[in-house]
C-alpha positions as CSV (number, residue, x, y, z in Angstrom):
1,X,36.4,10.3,29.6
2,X,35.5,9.5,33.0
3,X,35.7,5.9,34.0
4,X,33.4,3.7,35.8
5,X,35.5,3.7,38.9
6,X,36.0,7.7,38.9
7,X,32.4,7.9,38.8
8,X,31.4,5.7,41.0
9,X,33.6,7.6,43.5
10,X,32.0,10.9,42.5
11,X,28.7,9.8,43.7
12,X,30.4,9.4,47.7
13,X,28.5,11.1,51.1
14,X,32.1,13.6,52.0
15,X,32.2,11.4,55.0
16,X,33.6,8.8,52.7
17,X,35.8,10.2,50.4
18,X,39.0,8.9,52.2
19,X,37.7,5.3,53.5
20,X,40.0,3.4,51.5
21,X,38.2,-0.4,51.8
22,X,34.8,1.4,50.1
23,X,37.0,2.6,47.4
24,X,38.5,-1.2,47.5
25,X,35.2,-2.5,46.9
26,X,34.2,0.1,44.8
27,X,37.3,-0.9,42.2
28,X,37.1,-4.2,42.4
29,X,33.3,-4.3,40.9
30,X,34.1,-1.7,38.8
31,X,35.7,-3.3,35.7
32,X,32.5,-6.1,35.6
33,X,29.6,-2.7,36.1
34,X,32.3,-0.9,33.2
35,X,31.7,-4.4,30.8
36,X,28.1,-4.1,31.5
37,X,27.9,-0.4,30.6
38,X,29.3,-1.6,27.3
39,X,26.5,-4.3,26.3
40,X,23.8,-1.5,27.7
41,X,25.1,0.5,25.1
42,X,25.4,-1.6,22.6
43,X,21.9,-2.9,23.0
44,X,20.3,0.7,23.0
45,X,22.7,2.1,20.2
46,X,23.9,-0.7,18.0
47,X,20.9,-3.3,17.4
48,X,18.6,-0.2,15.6
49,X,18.0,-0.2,12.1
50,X,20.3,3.1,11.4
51,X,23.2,2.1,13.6
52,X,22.8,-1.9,12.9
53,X,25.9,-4.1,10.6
54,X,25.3,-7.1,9.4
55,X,24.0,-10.2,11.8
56,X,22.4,-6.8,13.6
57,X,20.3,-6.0,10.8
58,X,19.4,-9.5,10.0
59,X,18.0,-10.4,13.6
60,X,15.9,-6.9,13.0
61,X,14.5,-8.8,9.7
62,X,13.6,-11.3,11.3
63,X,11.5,-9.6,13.8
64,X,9.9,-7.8,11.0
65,X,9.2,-10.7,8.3
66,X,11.6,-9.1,5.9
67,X,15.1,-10.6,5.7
68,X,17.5,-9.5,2.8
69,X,17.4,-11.9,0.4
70,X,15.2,-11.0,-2.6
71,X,14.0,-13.9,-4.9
72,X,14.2,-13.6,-8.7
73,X,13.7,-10.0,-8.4
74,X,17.4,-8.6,-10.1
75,X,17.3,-8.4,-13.9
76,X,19.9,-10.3,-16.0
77,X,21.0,-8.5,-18.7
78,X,20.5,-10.1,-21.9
79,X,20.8,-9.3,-26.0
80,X,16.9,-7.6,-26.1
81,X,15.1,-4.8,-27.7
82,X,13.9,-1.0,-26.4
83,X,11.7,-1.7,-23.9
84,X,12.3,-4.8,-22.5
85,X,14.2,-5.0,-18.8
86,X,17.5,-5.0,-18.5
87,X,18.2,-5.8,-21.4
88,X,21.7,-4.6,-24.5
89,X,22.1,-4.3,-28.0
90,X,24.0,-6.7,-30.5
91,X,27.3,-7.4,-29.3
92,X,26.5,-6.0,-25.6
93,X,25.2,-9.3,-24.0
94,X,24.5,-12.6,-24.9
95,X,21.1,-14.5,-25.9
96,X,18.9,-15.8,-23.3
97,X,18.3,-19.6,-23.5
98,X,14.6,-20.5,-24.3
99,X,14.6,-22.4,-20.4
100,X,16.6,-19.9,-18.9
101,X,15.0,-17.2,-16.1
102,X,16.0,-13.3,-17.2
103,X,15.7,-13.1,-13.2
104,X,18.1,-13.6,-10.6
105,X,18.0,-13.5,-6.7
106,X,20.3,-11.4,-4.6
107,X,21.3,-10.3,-1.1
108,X,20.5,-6.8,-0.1
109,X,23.8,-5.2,1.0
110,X,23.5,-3.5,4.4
111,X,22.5,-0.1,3.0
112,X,19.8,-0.9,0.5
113,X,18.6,-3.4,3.5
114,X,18.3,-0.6,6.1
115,X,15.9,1.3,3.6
116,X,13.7,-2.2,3.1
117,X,13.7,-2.3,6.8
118,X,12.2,0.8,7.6
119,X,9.8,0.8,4.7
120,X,8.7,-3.0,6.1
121,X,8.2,-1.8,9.6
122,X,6.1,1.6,8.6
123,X,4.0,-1.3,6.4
124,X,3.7,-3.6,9.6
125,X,2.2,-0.6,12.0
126,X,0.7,1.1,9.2
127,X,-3.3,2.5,9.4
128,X,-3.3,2.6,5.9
129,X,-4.2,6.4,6.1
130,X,-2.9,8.9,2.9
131,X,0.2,10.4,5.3
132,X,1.1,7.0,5.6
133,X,1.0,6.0,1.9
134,X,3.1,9.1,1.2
135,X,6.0,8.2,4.1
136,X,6.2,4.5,2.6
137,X,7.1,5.7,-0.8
138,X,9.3,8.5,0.5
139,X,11.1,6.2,2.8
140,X,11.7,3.7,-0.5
141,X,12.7,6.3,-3.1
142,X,15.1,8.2,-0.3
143,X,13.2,11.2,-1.8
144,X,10.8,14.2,-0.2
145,X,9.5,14.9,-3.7
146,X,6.3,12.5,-3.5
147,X,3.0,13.3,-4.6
148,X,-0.4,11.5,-3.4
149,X,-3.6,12.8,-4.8
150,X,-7.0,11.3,-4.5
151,X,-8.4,10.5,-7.4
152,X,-11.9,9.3,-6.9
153,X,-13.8,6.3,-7.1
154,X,-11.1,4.6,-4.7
155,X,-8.2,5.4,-6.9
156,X,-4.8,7.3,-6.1
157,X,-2.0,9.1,-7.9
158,X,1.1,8.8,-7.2
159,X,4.2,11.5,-8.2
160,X,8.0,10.3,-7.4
161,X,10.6,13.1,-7.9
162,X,13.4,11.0,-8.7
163,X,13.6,8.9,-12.0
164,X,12.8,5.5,-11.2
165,X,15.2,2.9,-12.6
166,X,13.5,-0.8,-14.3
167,X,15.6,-2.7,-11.7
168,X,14.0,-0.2,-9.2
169,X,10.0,-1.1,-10.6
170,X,11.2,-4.9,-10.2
171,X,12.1,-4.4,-6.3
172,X,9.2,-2.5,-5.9
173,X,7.2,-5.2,-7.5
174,X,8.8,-8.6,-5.7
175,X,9.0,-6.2,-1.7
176,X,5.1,-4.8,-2.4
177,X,5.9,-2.2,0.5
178,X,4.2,0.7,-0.6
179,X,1.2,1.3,2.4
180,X,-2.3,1.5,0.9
181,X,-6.0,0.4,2.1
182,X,-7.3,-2.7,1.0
183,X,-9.2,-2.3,-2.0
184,X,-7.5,1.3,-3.2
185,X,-6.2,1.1,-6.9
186,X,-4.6,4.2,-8.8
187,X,-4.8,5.7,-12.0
188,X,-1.1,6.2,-13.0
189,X,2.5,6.3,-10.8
190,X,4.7,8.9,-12.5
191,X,8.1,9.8,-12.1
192,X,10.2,13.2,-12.6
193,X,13.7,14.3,-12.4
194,X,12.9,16.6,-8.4
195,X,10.6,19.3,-10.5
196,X,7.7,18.3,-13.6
197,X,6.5,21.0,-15.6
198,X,3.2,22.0,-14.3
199,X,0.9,24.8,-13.2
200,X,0.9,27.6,-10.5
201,X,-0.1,25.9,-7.3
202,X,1.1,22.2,-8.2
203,X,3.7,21.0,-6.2
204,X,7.3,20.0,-7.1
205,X,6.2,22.0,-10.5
206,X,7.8,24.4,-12.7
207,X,7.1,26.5,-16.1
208,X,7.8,26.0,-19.8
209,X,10.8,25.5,-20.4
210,X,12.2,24.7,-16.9
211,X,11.3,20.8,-16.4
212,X,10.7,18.4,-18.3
213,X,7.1,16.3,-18.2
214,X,7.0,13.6,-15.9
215,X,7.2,10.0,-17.2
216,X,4.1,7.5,-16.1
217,X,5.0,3.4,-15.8
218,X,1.5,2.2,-14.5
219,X,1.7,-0.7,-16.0
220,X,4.9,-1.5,-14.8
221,X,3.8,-1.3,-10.9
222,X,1.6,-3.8,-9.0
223,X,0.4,-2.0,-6.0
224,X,-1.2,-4.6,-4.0
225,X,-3.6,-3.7,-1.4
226,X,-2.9,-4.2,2.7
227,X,-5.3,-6.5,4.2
């Protein structure tokens, strides 16, 4: 790799390739243009969502309105019954105390963050518009399976091709990122495992036999609107 000094050299009239106090001068600003080279870099490269660590990503979140702690949004599991969130059989977790929250708060590791990040700052310069409703979700769900349909009478549908987790419909819930008009409800949210079984001419569909049906969870989801 070429230096800051080499290159600074390269960039000489051929009159002045052999004046020795240029290239004295030239070397002795060098190293301080080489350090701020560095912090250009870093400033372009490193402080971006993608490329960001840590304190990087946090001053991001702060720009945004979205830093990485998530109140009472994490399930605790618990002794519960089919259906309930989070929750085991006898023997598999303990009771939950009558006072006690089944909800805990957590820190978004740097990963998971850099997903909320992207999904809050498509909300923030959102128009609301159906293109945008459909990047919001596929930026959440890390997936490019994602059906939105209009379903009249200011109501959507709303297709995820990956199988959406209860801890996942509690993030969703507590982040509300998902980009929608003011005022638009929907129907039902469904999920499927990449393909549902459906008809010629649906998309992310197959036949009998080669998908299953997709699951719906509408009551699960809040979707609220964006004012």
């Amino acid at each position: 790799m070429i230096d800051r000094y080499e290159r600074m050299l390269q960039h000489l009239l051929a009159q002045f390739i052999d004046t020795e106090v240029l290239k004295a001068v030239f070397y002795a600003v060098s190293e301080e243009l080489a350090e701020i080279d560095v912090v250009l870099d870093d400033l372009q490269n490193n402080r971006w969502i993608d490329t960001g660590e840590g304190v990087q990503l946090d001053g991001i979140g702060e720009l945004i309105g979205r830093n990485r702690k998530i109140v009472s949004a994490i399930a605790i599991p618990f002794f519960g019954f089919e259906g309930q969130i989070n929750t085991k059989g006898f023997g598999q977790a303990r009771f939950r105390d009558y006072s006690e929250s089944f909800l805990t708060s957590t820190l978004l590791q740097d990963p998971e963050y850099k997903t909320i990040l992207w999904a809050k700052v498509f909300k923030n310069n959102s128009l609301a518009y159906g293109d945008d409703t459909l990047k919001s979700i596929q930026t959440i769900f890390k997936t490019k399976n994602v059906i939105v349909q209009n379903a009249g009478n200011a109501k959507i549908i709303i297709g995820i091709g990956k199988k959406i987790t209860e801890a996942d419909i509690l993030l969703i819930n507590k982040l509300d990122l998902f980009v929608r008009a003011a005022g638009i409800g929907f129907l039902f949210i469904s999920d499927f495992d990449g393909y549902a079984f459906g008809f010629k001419g649906q998309a992310f569909t197959k036949g009998f036999g080669k998908a299953a049906f997709a699951t719906t969870f509408s009551t699960k989801i809040t979707m609220k609107g964006r004012l």
